[in-house]
C-alpha angles and dihedrals in degrees: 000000000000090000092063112040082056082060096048091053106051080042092055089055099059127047100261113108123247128266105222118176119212142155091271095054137280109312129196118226126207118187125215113207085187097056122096094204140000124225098236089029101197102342093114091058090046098048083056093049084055087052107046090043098038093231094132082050109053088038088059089050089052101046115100086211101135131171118192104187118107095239082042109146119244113261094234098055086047097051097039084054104039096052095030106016080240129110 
């Protein structure tokens, strides 16, 4: 992970926005030095850290959530949702 914090902040430093990898996908992030406050914070940064560590993952493996219905959601969209508001 060294290698990419070194990238987010040279990155920071110019205008182009930020590659973050999470388990959602890669995101782009764009800071606003004007704005007071931003409407995720740092959850971005935190969803990448889940999924460079496999926390998320492991946590998702070890939960006894089950849905037996046929058009059941997946567990791991549920419980990404329902802790982080990400899949």
């Amino acid at each position: 992970m060294g290698e990419a914090k070194a990238r987010r902040m040279a990155t920071a430093k110019s205008s182009e926005p930020m590659v973050v990898d999470t388990m959602g996908g890669r995101l782009h992030v764009s800071w606003d030095d004007g704005a007071q406050a931003t409407p995720n914070g740092q959850l971005v940064f935190f969803a990448e850290f889940l999924n460079a560590t496999g926390v998320f993952d492991q946590w998702v493996e070890s939960c006894p959530l089950e849905y037996k219905s046929g058009n059941a959601p997946d567990k791991r969209d549920v419980l990404g949702t329902d802790r982080f508001g990400i899949c």
